[in-house]
C-alpha positions as CSV (number, residue, x, y, z in Angstrom):
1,X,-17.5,68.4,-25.7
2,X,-15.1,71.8,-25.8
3,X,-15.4,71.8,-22.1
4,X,-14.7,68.5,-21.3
5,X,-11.7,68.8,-23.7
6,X,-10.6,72.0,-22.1
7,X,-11.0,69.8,-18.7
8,X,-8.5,67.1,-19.7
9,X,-5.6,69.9,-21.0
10,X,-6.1,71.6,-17.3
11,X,-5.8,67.9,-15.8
12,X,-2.6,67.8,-18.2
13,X,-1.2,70.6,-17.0
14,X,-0.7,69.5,-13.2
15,X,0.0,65.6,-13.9
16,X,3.0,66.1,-16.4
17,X,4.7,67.9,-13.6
18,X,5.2,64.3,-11.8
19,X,5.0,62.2,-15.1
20,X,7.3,63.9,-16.9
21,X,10.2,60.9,-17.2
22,X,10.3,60.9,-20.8
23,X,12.8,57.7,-21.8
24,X,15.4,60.4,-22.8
25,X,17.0,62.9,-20.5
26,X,18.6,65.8,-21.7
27,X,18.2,64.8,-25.4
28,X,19.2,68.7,-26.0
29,X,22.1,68.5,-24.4
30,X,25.9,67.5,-25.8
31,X,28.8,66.9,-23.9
32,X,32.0,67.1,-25.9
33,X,35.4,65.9,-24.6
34,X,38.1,68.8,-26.1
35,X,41.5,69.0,-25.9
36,X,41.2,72.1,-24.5
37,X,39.3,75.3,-24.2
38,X,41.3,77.6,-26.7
39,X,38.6,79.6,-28.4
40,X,39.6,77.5,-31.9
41,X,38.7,74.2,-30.4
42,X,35.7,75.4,-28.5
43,X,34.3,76.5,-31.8
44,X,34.8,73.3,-33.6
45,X,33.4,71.4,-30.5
46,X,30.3,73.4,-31.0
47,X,30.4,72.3,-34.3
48,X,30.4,69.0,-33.7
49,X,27.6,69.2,-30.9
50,X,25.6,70.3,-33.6
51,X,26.3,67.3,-36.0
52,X,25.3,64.9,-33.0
53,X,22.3,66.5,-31.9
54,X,21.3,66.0,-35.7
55,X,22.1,62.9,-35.4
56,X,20.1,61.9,-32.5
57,X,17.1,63.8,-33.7
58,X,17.0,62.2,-37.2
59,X,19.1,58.9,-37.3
60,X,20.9,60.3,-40.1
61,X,25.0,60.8,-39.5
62,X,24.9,63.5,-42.1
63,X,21.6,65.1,-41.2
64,X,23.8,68.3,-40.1
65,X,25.1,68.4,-44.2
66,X,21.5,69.2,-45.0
67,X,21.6,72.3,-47.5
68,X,18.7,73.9,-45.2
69,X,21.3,73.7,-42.3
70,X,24.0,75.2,-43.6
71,X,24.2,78.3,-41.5
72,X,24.3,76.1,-38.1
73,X,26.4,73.7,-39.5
74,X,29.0,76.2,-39.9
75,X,27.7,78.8,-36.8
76,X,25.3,76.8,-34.5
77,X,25.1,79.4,-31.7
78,X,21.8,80.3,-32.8
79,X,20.5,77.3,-31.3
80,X,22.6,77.4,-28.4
81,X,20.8,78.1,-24.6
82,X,24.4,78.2,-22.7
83,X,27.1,76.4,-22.9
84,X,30.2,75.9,-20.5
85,X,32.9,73.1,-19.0
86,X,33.3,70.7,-16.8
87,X,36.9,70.6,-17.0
88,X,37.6,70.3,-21.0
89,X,34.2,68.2,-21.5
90,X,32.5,71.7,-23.4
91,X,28.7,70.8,-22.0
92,X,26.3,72.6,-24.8
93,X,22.9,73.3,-24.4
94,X,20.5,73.8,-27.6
95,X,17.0,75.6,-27.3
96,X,14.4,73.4,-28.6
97,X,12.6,75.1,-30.2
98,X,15.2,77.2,-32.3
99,X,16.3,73.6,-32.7
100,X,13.0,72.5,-34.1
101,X,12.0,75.6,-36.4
102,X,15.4,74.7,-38.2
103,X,14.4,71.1,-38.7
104,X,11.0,72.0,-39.9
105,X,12.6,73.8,-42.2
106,X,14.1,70.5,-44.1
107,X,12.5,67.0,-45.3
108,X,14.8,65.4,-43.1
109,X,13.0,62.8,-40.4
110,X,12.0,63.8,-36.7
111,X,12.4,61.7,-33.9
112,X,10.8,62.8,-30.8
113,X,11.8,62.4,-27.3
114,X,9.4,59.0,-26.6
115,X,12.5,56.2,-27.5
116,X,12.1,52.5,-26.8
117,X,14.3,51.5,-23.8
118,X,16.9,49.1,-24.7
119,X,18.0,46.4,-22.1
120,X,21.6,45.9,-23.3
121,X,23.3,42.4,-22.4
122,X,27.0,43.8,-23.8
123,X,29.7,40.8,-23.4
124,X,33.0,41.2,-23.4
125,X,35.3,37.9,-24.2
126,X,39.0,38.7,-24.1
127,X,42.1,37.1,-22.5
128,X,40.3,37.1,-18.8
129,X,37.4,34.9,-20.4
130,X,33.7,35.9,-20.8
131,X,32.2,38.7,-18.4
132,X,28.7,40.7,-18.4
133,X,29.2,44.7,-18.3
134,X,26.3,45.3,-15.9
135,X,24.3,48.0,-13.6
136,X,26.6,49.4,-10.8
137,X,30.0,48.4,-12.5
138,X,32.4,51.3,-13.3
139,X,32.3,50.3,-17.2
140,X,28.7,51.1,-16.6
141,X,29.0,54.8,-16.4
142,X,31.0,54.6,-20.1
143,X,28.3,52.3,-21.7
144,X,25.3,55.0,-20.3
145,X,27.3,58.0,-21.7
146,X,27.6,56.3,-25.2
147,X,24.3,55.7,-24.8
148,X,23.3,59.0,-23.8
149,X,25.6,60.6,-26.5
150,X,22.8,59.2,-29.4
151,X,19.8,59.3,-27.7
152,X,19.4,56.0,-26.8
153,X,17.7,55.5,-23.8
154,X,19.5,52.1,-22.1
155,X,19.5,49.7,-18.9
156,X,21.7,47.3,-18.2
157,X,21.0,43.7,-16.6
158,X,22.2,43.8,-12.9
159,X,24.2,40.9,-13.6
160,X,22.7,38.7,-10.5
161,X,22.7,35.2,-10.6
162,X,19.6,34.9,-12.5
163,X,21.4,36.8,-15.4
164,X,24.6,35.3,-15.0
165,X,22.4,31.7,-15.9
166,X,21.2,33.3,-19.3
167,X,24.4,34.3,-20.9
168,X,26.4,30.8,-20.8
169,X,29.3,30.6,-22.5
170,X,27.0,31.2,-26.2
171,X,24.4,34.2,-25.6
172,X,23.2,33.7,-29.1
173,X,22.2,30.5,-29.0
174,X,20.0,31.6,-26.2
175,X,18.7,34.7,-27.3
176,X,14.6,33.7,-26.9
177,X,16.0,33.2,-23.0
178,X,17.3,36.8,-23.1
179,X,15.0,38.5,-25.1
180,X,12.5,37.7,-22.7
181,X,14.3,39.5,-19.9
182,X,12.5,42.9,-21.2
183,X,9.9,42.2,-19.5
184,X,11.8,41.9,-16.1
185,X,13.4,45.0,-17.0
186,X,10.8,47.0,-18.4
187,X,12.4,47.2,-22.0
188,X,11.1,47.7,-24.8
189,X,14.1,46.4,-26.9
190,X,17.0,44.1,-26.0
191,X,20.5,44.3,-27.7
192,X,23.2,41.4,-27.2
193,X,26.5,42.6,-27.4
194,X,29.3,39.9,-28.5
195,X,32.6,41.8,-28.0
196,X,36.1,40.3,-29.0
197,X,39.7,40.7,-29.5
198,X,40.3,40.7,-33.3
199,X,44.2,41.0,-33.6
200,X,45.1,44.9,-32.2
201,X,41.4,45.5,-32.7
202,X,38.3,45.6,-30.3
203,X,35.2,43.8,-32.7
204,X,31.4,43.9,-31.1
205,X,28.8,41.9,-33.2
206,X,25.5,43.4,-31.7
207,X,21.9,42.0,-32.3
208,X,18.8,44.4,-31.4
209,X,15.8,42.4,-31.0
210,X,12.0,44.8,-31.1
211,X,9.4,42.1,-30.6
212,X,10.0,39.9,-33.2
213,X,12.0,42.0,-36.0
214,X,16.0,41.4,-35.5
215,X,18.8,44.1,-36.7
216,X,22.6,43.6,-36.4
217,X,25.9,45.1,-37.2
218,X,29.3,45.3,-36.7
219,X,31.9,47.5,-35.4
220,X,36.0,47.3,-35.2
221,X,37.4,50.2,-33.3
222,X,41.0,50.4,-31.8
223,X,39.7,51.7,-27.8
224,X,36.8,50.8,-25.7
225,X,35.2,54.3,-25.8
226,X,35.5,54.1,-29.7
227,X,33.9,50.7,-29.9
228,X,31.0,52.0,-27.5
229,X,30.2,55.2,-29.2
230,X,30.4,53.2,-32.3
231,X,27.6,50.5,-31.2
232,X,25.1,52.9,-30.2
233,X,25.5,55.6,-33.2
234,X,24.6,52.4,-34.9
235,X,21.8,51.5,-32.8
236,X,20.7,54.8,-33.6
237,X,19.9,55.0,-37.2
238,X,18.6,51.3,-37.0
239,X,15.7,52.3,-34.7
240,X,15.1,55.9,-36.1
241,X,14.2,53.8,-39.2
242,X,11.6,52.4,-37.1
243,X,10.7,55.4,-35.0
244,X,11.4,58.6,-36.4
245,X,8.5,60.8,-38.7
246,X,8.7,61.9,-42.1
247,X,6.5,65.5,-41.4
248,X,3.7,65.4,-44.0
249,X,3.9,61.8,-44.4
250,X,1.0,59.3,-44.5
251,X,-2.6,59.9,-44.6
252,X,-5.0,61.9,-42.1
253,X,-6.1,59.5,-39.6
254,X,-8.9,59.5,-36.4
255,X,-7.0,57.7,-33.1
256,X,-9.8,56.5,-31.0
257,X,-8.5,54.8,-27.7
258,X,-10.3,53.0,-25.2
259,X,-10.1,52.7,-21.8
260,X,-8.1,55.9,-21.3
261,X,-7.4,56.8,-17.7
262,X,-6.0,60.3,-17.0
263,X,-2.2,58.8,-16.6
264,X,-2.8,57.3,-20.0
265,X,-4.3,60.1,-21.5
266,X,-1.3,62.0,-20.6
267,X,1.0,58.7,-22.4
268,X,-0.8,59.4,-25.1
269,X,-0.7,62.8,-25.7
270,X,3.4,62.0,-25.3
271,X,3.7,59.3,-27.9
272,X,1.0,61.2,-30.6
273,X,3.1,64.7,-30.0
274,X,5.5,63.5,-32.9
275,X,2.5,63.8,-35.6
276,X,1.0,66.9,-34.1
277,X,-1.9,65.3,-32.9
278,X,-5.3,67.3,-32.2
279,X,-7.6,66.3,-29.9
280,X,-11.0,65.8,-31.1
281,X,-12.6,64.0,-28.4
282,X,-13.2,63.0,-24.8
283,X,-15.6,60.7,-22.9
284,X,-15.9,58.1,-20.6
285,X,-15.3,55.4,-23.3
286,X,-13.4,56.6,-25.5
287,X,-10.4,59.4,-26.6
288,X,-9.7,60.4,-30.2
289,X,-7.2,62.3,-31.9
290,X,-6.3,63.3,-35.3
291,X,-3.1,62.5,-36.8
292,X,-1.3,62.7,-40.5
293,X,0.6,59.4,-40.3
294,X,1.2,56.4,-42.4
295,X,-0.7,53.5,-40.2
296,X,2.3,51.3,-40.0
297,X,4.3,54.4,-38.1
298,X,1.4,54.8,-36.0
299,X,1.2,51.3,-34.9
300,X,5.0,51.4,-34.4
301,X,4.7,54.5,-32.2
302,X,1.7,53.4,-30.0
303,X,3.1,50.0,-29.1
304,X,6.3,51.5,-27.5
305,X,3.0,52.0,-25.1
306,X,1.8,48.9,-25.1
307,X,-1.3,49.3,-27.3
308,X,-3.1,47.1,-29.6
309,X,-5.2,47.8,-33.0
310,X,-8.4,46.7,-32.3
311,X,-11.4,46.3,-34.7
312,X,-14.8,48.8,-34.8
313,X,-16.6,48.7,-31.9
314,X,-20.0,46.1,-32.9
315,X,-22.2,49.4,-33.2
316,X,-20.2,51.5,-35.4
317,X,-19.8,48.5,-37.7
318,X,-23.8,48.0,-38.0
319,X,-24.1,51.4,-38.1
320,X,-22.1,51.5,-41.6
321,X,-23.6,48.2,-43.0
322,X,-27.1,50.0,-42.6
323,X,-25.8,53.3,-44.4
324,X,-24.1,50.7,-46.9
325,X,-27.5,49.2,-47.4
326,X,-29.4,52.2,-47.8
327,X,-27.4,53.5,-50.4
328,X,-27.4,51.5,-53.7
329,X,-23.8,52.9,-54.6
330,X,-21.9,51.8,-51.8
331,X,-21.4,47.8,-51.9
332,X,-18.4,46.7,-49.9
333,X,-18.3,45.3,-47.0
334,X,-17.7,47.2,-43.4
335,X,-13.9,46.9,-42.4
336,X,-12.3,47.4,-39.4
337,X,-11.8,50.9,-39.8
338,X,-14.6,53.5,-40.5
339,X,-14.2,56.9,-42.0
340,X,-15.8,60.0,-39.9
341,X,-17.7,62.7,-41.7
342,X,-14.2,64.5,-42.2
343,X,-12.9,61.8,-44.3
344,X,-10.8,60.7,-42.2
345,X,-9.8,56.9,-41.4
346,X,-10.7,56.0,-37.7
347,X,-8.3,53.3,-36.3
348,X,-9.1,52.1,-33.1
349,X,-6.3,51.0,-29.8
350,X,-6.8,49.9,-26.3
351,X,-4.5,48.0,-23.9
């Protein structure tokens, strides 16, 4: 079993090289607009790059006020790579793993690099009448850098006639029709954007829809880049209260997965990384890992890849009714999930 483990890392090693698209690109990375590049401002721009990179990783807006923190919240150059400009935009890069020693040094939560991709329908209804911000326009470019700016990884319809038939004149009201567009865009999450004109104000109503469960919010800003940074530093704390991990939190759990192929061996290595997975088993059938997770986080987590909770397989279940049986003490029935020798509760996923 070692060696066929030790076989899968090696495979590992040479397929990430060319599956390596994680949903979010440069997550490490802050771009800062300054004023200029006086030595004052550049500071407090690093400063601030510190406070959204906190953000981003945790979902928290004051994550960077963490007591534990304190020394990069006021000097973050310790976690800083390089940094430089591109004209007065002060481009900083953080090391990760500085990064991450300082977070697991707090009880804050951790939210990995694995992020549901949101198809964003964004609307804008002002004195020229009702029009789609979509792929290709030049508002595009401002919507992806909010985007980028708090980690949310985002597409946007290409606004084709197809998509043009969906909006209507009330999105809303049609929001089944639109939801369902994920799946043409390979989303994982969709988010309608209602923007408006509210007196010297810009308003956006947003709705962010994750299979079934809705969230919403609202925003008034006085510019357009405002009202777009605005949206998505919304957008996301809502989904790190979905996604992101609490380190230590949950139970200790067996992942078995079925039907595991080696690209989806290497997904799954991806989407486990965030609870430290160990790998305790290979085969044809089957792959298991060990987690510490609650198992409504590690249901969350594994569906952003498409997988389904499954019950024991037939023979394990008659295998623990027989043990049940022969042992006077134990009289409940078998469940879905079995415990291994270790304790530990096995869960079982396939696609």
């Amino acid at each position: 079993m070692r060696f066929i483990i030790a076989i899968a890392a090696v495979l590992i090693s040479f397929v990430t090289i060319t599956a390596q698209a994680a949903p979010v690109v440069g997550l490490y990375q802050v771009r800062e607009v300054l004023e200029s590049q006086e030595s004052d401002v550049r500071d407090a721009g690093l400063q601030q790059a510190f406070v959204t990179l906190m953000q981003r990783l945790t979902g928290q807006a004051d994550a960077a006020q963490a007591a534990q923190l304190a020394e990069y919240n006021a000097d973050p150059q310790a976690l800083i790579s390089r940094y430089g400009y591109e004209g007065n935009t002060l481009i900083v890069n953080f090391d990760p793993q500085s990064v991450q020693a300082a977070l697991d040094r707090t009880d804050l939560p951790q939210w990995g690099s694995n992020r549901p991709v949101v198809l964003t329908w964004w609307l804008v209804d002002d004195l020229n009448g009702q029009r789609l911000l979509s792929d290709g326009q030049p508002s595009a470019q401002s919507l992806a850098s909010a985007a980028q700016y708090y980690g949310v990884p985002t597409r946007l319809p290409l606004g084709d006639l197809a998509d043009q038939m969906l909006i209507g004149r009330d999105a809303l009201s049609n929001s089944q029709d639109i939801r369902g567009s994920a799946e043409r865009y390979s989303a994982d999450a969709v988010m309608l954007v209602q923007q408006t004109i509210d007196g010297d104000a810009l308003l956006a109503q947003w709705y962010l829809w994750i299979g079934d469960e809705e969230q919403q919010g609202q925003v008034s800003e006085a510019s357009q880049a405002a009202l777009e940074h605005h949206v998505f530093a919304q957008v996301n704390q809502s989904l790190a209260q979905r996604f992101a991990i609490m380190p230590g939190q949950g139970e200790l759990l067996n992942v078995r997965v079925a039907g595991v192929d080696l690209e989806r061996f290497v997904l799954l290595e991806r989407l486990l990384e965030p609870f430290a997975a160990q790998l305790q088993e290979v085969s044809q059938d089957h792959a298991q890992w060990q987690v510490r997770s609650t198992v409504e986080q590690l249901k969350t987590q594994l569906a952003l890849g498409h997988l389904q909770e499954q019950a024991a397989p037939l023979a394990q279940v008659e295998t623990y009714a027989d043990a049940s049986a022969a042992d006077s003490s134990i009289s409940s029935a078998p469940h879905e999930s079995q415990a291994n020798s270790d304790g530990a509760r096995v869960l079982y996923f396939s696609w």
